[in-house]
PyMOL Python script that loads the backbone (N, CA, C, O; Angstrom):
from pymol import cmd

cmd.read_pdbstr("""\
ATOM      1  N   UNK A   1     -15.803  90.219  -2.661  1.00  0.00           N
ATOM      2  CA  UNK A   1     -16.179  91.323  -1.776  1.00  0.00           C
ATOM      3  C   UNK A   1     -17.445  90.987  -0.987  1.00  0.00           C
ATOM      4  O   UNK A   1     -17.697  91.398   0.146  1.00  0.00           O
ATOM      5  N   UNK A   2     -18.208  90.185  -1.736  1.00  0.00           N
ATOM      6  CA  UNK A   2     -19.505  90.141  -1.027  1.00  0.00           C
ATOM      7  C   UNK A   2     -19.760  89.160   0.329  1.00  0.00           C
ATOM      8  O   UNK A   2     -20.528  89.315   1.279  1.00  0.00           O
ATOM      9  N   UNK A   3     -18.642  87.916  -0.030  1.00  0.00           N
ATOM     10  CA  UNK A   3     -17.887  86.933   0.975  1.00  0.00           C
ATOM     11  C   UNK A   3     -17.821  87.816   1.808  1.00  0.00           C
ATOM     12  O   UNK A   3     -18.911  87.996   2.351  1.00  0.00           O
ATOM     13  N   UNK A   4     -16.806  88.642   2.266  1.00  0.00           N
ATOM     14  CA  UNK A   4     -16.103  89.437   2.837  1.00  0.00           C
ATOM     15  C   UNK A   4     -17.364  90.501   4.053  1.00  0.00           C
ATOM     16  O   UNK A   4     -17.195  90.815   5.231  1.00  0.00           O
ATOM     17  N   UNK A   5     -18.069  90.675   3.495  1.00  0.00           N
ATOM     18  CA  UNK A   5     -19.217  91.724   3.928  1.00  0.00           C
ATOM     19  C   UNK A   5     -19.755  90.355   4.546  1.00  0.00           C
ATOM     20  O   UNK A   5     -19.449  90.309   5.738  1.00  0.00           O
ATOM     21  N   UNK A   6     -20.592  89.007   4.046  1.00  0.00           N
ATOM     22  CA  UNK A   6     -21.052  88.198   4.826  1.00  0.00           C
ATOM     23  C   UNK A   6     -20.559  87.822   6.020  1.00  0.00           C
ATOM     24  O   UNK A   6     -21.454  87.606   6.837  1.00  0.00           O
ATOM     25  N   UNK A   7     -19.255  87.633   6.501  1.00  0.00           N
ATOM     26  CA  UNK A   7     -18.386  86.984   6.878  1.00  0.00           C
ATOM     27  C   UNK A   7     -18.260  88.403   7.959  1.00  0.00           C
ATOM     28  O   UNK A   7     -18.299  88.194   9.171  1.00  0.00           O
ATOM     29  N   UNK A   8     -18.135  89.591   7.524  1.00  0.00           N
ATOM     30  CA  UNK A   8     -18.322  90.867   8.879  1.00  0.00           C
ATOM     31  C   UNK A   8     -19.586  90.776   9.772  1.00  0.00           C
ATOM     32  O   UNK A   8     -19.557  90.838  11.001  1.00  0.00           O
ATOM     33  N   UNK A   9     -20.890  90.595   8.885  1.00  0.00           N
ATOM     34  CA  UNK A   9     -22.383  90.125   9.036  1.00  0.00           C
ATOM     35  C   UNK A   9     -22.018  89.421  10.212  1.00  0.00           C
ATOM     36  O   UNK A   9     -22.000  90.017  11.289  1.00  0.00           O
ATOM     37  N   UNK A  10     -21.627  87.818  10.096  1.00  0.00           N
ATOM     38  CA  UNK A  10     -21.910  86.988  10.700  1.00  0.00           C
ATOM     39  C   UNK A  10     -21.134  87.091  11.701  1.00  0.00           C
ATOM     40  O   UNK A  10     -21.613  86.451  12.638  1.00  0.00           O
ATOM     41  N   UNK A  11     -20.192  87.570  11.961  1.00  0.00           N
ATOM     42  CA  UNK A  11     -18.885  87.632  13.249  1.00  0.00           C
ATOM     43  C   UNK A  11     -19.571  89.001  13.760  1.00  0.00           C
ATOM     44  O   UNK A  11     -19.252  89.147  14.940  1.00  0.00           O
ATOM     45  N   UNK A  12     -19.963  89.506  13.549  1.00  0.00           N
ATOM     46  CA  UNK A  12     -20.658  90.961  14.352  1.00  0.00           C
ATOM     47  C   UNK A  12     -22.402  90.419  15.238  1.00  0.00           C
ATOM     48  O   UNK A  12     -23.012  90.861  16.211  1.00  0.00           O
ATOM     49  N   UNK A  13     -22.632  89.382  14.341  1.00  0.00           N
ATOM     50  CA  UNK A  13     -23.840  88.493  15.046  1.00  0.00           C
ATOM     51  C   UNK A  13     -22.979  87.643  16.117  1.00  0.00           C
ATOM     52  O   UNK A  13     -23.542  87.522  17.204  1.00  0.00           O
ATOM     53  N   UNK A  14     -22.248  87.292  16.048  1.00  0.00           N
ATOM     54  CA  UNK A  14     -21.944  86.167  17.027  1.00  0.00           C
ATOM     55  C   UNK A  14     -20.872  87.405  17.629  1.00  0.00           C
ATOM     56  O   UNK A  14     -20.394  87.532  16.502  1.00  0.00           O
ATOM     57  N   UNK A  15     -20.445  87.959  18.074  1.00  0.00           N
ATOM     58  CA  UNK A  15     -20.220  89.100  19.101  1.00  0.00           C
ATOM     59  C   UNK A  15     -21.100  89.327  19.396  1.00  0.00           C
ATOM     60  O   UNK A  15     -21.142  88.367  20.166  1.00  0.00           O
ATOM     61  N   UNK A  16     -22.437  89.986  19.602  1.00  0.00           N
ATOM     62  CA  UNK A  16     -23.459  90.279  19.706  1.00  0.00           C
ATOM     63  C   UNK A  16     -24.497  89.391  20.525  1.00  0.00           C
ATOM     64  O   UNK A  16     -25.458  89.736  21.213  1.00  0.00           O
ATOM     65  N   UNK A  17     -23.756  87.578  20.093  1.00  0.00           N
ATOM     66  CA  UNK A  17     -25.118  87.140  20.531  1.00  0.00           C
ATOM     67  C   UNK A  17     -25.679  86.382  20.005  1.00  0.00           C
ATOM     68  O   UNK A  17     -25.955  85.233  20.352  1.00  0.00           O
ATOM     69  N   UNK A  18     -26.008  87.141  18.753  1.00  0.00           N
ATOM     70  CA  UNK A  18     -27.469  86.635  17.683  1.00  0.00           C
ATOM     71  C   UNK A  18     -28.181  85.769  17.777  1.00  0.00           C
ATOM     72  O   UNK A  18     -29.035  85.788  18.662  1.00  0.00           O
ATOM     73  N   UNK A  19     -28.103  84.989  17.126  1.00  0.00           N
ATOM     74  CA  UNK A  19     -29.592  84.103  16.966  1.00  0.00           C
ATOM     75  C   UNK A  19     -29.026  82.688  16.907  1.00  0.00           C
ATOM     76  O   UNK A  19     -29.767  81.874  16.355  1.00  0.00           O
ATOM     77  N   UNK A  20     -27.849  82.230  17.371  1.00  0.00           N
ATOM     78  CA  UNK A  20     -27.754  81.012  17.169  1.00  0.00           C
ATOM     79  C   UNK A  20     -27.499  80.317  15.642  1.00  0.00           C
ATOM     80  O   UNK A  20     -26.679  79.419  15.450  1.00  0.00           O
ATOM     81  N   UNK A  21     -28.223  80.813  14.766  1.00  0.00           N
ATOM     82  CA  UNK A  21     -28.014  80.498  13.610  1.00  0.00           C
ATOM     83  C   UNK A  21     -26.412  81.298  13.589  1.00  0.00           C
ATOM     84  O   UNK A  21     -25.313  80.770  13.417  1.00  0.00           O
ATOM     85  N   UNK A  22     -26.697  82.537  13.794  1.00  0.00           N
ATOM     86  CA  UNK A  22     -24.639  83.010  13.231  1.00  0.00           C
ATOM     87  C   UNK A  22     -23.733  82.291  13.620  1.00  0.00           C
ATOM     88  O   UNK A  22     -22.868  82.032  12.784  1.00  0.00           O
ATOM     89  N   UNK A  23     -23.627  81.865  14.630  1.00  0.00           N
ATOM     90  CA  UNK A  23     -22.271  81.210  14.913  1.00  0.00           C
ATOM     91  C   UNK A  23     -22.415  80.001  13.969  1.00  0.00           C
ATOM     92  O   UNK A  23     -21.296  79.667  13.582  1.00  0.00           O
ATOM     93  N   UNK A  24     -23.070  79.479  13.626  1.00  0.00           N
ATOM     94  CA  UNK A  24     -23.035  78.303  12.659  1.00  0.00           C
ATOM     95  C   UNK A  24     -22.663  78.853  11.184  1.00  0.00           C
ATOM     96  O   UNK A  24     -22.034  78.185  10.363  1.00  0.00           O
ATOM     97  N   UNK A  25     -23.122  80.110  10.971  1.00  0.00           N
ATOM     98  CA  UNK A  25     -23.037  80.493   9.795  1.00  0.00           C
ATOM     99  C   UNK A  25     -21.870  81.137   9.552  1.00  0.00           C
ATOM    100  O   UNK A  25     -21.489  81.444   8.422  1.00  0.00           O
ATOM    101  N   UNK A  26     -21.224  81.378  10.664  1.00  0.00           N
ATOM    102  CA  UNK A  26     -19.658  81.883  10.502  1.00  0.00           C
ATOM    103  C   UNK A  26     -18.582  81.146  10.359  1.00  0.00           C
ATOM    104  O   UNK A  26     -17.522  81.326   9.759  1.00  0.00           O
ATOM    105  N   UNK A  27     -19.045  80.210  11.057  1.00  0.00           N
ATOM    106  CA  UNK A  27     -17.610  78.541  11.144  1.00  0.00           C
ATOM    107  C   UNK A  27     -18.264  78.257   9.351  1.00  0.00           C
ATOM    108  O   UNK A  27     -17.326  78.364   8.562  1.00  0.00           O
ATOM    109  N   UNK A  28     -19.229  78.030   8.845  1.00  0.00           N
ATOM    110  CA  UNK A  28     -19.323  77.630   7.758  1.00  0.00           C
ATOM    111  C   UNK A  28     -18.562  78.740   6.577  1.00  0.00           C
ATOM    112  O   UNK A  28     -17.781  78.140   5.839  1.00  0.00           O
ATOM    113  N   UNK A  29     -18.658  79.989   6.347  1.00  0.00           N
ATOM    114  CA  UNK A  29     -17.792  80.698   6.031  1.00  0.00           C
ATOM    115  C   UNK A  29     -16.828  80.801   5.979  1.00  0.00           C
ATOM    116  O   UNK A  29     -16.159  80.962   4.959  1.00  0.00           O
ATOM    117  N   UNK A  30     -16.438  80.732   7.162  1.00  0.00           N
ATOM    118  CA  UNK A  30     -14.858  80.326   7.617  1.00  0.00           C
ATOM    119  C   UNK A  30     -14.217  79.469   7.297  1.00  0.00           C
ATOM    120  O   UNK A  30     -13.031  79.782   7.194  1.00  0.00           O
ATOM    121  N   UNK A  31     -14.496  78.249   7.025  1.00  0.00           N
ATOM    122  CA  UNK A  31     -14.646  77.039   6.523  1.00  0.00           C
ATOM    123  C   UNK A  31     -14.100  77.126   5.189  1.00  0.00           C
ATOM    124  O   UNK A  31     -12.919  76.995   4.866  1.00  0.00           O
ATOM    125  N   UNK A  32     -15.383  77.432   4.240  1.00  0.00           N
ATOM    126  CA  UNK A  32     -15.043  78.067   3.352  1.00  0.00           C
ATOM    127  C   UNK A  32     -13.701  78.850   2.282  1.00  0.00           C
ATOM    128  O   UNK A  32     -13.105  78.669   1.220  1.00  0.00           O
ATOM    129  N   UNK A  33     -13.764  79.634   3.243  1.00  0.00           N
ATOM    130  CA  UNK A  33     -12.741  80.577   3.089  1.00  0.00           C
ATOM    131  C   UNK A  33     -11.655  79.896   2.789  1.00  0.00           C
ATOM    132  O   UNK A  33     -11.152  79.960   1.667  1.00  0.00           O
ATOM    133  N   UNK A  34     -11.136  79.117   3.818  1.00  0.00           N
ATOM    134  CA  UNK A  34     -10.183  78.542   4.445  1.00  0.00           C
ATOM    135  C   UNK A  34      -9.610  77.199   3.647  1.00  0.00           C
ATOM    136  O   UNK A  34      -8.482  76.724   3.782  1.00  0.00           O
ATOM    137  N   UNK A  35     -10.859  76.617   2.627  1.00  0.00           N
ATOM    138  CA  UNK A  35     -10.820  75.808   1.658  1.00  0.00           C
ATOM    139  C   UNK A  35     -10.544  74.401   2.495  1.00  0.00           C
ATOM    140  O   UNK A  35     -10.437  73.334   1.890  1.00  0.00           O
TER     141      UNK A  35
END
""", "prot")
cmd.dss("prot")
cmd.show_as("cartoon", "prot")
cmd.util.cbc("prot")
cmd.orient("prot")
């Protein structure tokens, strides 16, 4: 669940914009996920 909430976090930053760090931190999640 907590994956899940990070992974909303970081895709709502990179819609948004953010800081450059999210989009990195979302493909890595994603990644992740994805095994």
């Amino acid at each position: 669940m907590a994956s899940f909430l990070l992974e909303e976090q970081a895709r709502e930053m990179v819609r948004s914009g953010g800081i450059g760090l999210s989009e990195s931190l979302y493909e890595a999640l994603r990644d992740r996920r994805d095994g």
